[in-house]
matplotlib code that plots the C-alpha trace (Angstrom):
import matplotlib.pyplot as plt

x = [0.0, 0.9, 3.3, 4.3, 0.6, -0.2, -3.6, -5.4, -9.2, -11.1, -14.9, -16.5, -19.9, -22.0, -24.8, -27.9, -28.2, -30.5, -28.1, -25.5, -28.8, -29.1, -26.0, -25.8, -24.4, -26.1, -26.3, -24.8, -21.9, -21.1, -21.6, -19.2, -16.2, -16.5, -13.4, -11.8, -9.5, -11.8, -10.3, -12.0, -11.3, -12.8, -12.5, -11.0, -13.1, -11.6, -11.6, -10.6, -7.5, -9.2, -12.8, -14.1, -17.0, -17.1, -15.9, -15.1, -15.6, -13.7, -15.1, -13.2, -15.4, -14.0, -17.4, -17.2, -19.2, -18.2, -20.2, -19.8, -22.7, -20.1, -18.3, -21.0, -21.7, -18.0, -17.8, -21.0, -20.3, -17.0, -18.3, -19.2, -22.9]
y = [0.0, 3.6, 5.1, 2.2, 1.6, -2.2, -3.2, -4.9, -6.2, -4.6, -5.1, -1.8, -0.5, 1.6, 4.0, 2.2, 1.8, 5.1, 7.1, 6.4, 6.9, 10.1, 11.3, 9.7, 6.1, 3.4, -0.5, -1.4, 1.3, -1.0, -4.0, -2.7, -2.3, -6.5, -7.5, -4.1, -1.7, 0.6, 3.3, 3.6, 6.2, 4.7, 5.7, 2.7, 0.7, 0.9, -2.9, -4.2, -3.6, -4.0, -2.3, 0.9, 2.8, 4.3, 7.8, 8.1, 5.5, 6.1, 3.6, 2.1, 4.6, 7.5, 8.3, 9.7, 9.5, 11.7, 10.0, 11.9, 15.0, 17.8, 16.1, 16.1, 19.6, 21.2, 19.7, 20.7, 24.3, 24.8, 22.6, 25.7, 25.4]
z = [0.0, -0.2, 2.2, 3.3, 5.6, 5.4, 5.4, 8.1, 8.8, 11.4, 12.8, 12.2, 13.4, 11.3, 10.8, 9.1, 5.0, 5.2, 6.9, 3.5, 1.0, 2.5, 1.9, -1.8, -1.4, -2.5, -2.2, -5.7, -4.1, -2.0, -3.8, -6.3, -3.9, -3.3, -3.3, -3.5, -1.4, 0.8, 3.0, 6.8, 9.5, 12.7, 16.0, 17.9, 20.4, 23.7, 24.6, 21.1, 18.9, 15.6, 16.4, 16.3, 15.0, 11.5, 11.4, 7.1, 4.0, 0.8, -1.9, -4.8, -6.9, -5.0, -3.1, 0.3, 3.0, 6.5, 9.1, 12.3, 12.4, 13.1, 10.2, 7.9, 8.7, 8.3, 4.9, 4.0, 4.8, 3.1, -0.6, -2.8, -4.2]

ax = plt.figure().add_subplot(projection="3d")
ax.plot(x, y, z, "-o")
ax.set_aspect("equal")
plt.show()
């Protein structure tokens, strides 16, 4: 991987399908990156190494999803219309 970073499987909670169909991913997005590199931010569970809650997604199709509200809301507010 770039920049020397090594890959590595986690156990990652997330917000429910809507929450992504809001905010313009869909089902066949996901389907689609099967098999495929995705890039997660999560913040790190506290009693597991490799477990955390979903922060950011990056899908092979270069969607991007910012999942935490104040997230959401920065990005949202600096995007020009």
């Amino acid at each position: 991987m770039a920049n020397g970073h090594k890959a590595e499987t986690w156990s990652i909670e997330s917000p429910p399908p809507s929450f992504f169909r809001i905010h313009g991913a869909s089902k066949s997005d996901f389907e689609n990156a099967l098999g495929n590199t995705v890039t997660a931010e999560a913040s790190q569970a506290k009693d597991n190494f490799h477990s955390g809650l979903l922060r950011t997604i990056k899908l092979p199709n270069a969607k991007l999803s910012w999942l935490v509200p104040e997230t959401v809301e920065a990005r949202a507010a600096t995007v020009p219309s």
